[in-house]
C-alpha positions in Angstrom: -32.9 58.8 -23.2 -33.4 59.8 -27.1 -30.2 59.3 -29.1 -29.4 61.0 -31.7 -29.1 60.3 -35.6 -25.4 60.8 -35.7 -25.0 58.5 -32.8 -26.6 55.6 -34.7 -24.8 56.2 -38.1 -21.7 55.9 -35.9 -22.3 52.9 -34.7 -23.7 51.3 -38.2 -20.6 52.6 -39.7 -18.2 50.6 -36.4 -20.4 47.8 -37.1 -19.7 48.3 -40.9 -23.3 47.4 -41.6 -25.0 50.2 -44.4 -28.6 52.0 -43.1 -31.3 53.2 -45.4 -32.5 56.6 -43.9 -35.9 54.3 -42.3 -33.6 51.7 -40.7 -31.8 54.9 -39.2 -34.8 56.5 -38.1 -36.5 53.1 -36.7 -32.8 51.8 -35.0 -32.7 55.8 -33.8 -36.7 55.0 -32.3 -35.4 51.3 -31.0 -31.8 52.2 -29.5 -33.5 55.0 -27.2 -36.1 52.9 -26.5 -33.5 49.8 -25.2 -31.8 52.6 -23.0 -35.1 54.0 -21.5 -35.1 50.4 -20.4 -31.8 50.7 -18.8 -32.6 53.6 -17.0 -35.7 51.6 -15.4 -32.9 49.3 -14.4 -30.7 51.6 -12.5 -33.5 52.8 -10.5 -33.9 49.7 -9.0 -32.2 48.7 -5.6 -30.3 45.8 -6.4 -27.9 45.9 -3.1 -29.4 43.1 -1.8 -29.3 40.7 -4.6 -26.1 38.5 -4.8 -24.0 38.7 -8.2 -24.9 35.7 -10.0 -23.2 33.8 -13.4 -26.8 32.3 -13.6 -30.2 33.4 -13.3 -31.0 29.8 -12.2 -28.9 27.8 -10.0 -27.4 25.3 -13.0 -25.7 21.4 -12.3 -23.4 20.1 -15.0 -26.3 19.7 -17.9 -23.9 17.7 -19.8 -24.6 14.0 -19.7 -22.1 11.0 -19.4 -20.7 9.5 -21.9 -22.4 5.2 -22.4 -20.4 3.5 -24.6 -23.0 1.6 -26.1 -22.9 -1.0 -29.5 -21.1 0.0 -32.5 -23.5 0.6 -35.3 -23.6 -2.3 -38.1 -21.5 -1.0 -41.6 -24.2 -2.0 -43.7 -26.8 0.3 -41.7 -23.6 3.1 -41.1 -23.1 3.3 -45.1 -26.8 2.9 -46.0 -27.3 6.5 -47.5 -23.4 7.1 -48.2 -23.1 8.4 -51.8 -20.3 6.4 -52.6 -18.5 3.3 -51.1 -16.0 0.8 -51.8 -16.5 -2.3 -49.9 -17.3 -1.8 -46.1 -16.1 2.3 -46.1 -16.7 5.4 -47.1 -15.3 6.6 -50.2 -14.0 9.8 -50.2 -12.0 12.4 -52.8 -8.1 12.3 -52.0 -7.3 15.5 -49.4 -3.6 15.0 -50.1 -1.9 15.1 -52.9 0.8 12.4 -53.3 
């Protein structure tokens, strides 16, 4: 399905993103190209297929939380570029 020049200037200029002529011409060449590919898809007879979130059936991938051993100061502060005593020192955020 070929799109046309005016159809990909529109959609640079709701993007707000500037073209050269030969990124219009290539985006013109790639956008018909991505909806050739979406015709393929439509062809296909997808009435057996459940509707799926997931390609692959996913568990929680996230892992528990292990509270484990604090990490010593000395090795927390060891590349902090500047400390006062056992912390961090920081610039002020408030003023006062």
């Amino acid at each position: 399905m070929p799109i046309e020049r005016d159809e990909v200037l529109h959609m640079a200029r709701l993007a707000r993103v500037g073209l050269s002529e030969e990124d219009v011409g290539r985006f013109q060449e790639q956008l018909s190209q991505i909806l050739d590919y979406f015709q393929v898809l439509q062809e296909l007879d997808t009435s057996e297929v459940p509707p799926t979130s997931h390609v692959l059936p996913l568990q929680n991938v996230m892992r528990e939380d292990e509270p484990g051993a604090p990490m010593p100061a000395q090795e927390a502060l060891a590349n902090a570029p500047q400390r006062e005593g056992d912390f961090f020192r920081v610039r002020a955020v408030f003023e006062e």
